[in-house]
N, C-alpha and C positions, 0 to 999 in steps of 0.2 A: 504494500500500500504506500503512495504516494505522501508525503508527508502535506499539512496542511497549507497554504499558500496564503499569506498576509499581503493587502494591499490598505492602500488608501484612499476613497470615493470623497469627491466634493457633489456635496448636493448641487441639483444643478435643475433651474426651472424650466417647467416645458413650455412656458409663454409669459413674459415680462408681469402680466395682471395675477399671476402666482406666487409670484418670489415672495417671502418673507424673508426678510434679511436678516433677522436672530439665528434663521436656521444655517446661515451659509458655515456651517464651519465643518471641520473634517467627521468624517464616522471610519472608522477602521471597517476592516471588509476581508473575510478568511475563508479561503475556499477551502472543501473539504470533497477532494474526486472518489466517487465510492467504484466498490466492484462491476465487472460488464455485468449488462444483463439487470440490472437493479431495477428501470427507470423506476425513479424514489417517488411517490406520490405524496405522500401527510409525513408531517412531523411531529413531534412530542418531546419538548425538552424537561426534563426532570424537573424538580422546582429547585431543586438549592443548586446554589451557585458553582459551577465546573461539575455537575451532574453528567449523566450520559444522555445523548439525546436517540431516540428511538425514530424510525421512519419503518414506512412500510416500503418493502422490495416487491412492488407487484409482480412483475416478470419474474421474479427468481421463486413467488410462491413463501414469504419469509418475511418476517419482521427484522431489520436492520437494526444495530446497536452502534452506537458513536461516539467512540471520546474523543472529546473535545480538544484535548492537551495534546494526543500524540495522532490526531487523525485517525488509528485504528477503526475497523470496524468487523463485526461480527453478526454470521445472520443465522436465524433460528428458523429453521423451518416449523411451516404452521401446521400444514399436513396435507394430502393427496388432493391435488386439483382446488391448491388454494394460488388466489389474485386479491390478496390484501386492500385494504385503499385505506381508511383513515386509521386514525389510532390516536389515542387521548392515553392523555395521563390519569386514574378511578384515585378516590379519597384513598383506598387502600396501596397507594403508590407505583400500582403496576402499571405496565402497559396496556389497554384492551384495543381490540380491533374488529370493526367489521370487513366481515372476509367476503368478498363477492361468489367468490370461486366456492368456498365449500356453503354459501350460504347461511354464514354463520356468526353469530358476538364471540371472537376468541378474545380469552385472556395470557399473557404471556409472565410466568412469575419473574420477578426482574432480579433474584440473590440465581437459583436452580434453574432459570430459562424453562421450566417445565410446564406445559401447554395446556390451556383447559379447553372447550370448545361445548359451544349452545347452539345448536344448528335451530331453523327457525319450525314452527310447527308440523307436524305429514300432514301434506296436504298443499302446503303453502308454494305458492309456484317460486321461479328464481326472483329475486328480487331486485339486484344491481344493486344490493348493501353500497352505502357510501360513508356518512361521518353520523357520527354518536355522540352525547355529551349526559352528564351524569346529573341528576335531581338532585333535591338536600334529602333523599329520604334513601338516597344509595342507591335509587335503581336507574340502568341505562336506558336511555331513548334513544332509537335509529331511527334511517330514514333507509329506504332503496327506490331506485331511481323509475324503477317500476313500476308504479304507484301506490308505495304500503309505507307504511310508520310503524314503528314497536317500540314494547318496551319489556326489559328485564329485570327480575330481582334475581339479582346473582345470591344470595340467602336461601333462597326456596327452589330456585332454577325456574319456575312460572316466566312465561312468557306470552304477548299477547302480540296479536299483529292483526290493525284495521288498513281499512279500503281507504287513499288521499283524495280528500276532495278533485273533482277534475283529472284522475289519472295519473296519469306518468309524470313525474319530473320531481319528485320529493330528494333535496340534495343535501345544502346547508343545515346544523342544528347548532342551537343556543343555550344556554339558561342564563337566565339575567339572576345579580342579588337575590331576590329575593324566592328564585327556584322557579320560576317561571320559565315553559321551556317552547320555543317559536321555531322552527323550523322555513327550513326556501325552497321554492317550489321551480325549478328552471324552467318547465314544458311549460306550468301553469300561470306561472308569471304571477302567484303569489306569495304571503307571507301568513304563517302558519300558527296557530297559538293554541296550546295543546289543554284541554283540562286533565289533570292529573289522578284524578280517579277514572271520571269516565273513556281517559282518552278519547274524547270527540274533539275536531276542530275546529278552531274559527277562520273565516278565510280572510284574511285583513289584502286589499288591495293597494299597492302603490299608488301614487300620483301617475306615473308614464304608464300608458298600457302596450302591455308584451313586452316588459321591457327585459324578462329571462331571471330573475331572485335565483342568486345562483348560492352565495354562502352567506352567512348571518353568523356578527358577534356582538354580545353583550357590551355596554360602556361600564364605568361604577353605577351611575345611574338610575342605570336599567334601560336606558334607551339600546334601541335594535338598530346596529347600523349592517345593512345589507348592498352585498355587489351585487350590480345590474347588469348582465352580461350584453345583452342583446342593446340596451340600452344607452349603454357606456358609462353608467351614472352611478353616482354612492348617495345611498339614501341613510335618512334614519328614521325612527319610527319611535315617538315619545310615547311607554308605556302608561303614563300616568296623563296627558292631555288627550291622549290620543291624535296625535296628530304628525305627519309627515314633512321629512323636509330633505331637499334633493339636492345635490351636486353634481355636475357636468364635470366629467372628467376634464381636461385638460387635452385639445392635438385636435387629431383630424379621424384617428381610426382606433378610435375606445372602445375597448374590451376588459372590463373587469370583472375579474375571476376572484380571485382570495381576498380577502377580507380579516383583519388583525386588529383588535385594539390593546395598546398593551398598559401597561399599570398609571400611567401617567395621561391614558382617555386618549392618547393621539393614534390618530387610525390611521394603518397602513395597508394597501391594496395594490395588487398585481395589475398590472397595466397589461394586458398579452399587444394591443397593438402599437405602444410602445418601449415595448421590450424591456422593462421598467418597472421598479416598484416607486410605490407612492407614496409621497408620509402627508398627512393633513391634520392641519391642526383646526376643532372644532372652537376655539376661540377665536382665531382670526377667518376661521373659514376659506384657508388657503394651501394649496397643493405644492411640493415640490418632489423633484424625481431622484431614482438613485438609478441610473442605465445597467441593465449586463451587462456585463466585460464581454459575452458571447450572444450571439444571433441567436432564437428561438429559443430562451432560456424556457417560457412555459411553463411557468410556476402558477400549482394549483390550490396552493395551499402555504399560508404564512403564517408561523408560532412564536413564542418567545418567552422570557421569564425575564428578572428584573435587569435593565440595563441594555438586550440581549433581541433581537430579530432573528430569527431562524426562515430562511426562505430555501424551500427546495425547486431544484431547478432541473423538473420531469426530462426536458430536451434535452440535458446536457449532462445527464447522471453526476451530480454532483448536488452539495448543498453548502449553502452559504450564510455566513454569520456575520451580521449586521452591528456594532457595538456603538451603542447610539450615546452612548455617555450619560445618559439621563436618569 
């Protein structure tokens, strides 16, 4: 394994009516090239500080491990006719994943790497598992892109799996503070708001219509701020006014994909049309860009913990660490 590569990114605006000029100052930038065959999709970085950070190896069928300090990495296979995709960090500190491929919530023990796995109920057709996020009451909620939602109590093993308003395109999931969990709808070009006993949901609509609610995260808040793929837009969604408010990416060919907010409420988003991550600050209401280093980098998915961006970059089998200073 290639050891890690350190450089140095100046922020850099994608249109003069962007800049914020507090932000113009250096962010370090370390690439980390993982094994062939990985294309890395989700990340998960541990919470404490110089932790390992977790991805998922779809191609390879595996959950990927990553020290930070020496590049190393290590991958766990998940089990026969597994295509991993996201993976979270659970209160119990491991890694969990929904697995496309076996159809399934695996957990990964993160001392033993020893494999647990909740395939979804007989019956249940495939689903296109995508990303999960955990209640305050321990149990996980998915989405598959298929058009189903579930949820697990890893305590009991019960599992339940309903029909998504509208069908196909159940992607992004959330919980806000206060346990609240919304889900993004890509096909359906909504945004999702779960009750937590019933699981029934509500279909909260955007401002743009079709604009593609592709991943949704929580602010401190509790506001929902959601990528708009088809739309190019970053929305948020105030859970206590209820009311929506929109931003215009920045360029000419807006695609955004992943969606970040990290402990300091500044949200950051993958630009796929220019090749680009995003940082916005919702006090000035202002964009600025950090570029690849490489063409099609194709980042689906943006994580981090304190201080810390983790962006992986699907096209380029590698991932990269943002250190924002903050």
């Amino acid at each position: 394994m290639r050891a890690p590569i350190a450089i140095a990114v100046l922020l850099a605006a994608l249109a003069p009516a962007t800049l914020n000029s507090a932000w113009a100052a250096e962010v370090e930038a370390r690439e980390y090239p993982l094994p062939p065959r990985t294309y890395v999709h989700d990340v998960a970085p541990s919470p404490e500080p110089g932790g390992p950070v977790w991805y998922t190896a779809q191609r390879d069928g595996a959950l990927g491990k990553l020290d930070p300090a020496t590049g190393k990495t290590e991958h766990i296979a998940l089990g026969k006719g597994s295509a991993p995709h996201g993976v979270i960090i659970g209160p119990d500190g491991a890694p969990w994943v929904t697995d496309g491929g076996q159809n399934a919530i695996v957990r990964v023990d993160p001392k033993t790497n020893e494999v647990k796995v909740w395939r979804l109920p007989a019956g249940s057709r495939e689903a296109n598992l995508n990303t999960a996020a955990f209640d305050h009451q321990g149990r996980i909620w998915f989405t598959g892109q298929n058009g189903i939602y579930g949820r697990l109590d890893p305590k009991t093993g019960a599992m339940q799996v309903w029909e998504a308003p509208k069908g196909f395109g159940p992607y992004g999931i959330t919980v806000t503070p206060k346990g609240e969990v919304y889900f993004a709808s890509l096909a359906g070009s909504y945004v999702g708001r779960l009750d937590l006993e019933t699981g029934a949901a509500e279909v909260l609509e955007p401002p743009t219509q079709e604009q593609g609610a592709r991943r949704v995260w929580s602010d401190s808040k509790g506001g929902v701020w959601v990528s708009e793929w088809n739309a190019g837009n970053l929305s948020r969604y105030d859970t206590l006014t209820k009311q929506w408010k929109t931003y215009k990416l920045p360029g000419d060919k807006e695609h955004a994909y992943a969606v970040y907010v990290d402990d300091h409420d500044v949200v950051w988003v993958s630009d796929w049309g220019a090749n680009a991550i995003l940082r916005f600050d919702p006090s000035t209401e202002q964009f600025q860009a950090i570029p690849s280093t490489r063409s099609g980098a194709n980042v689906r998915q943006i994580h981090g913990r304190s201080g810390e961006v983790w962006v992986p970059e699907s096209g380029q089998g590698r991932i990269v660490l943002l250190r924002t200073g903050e």
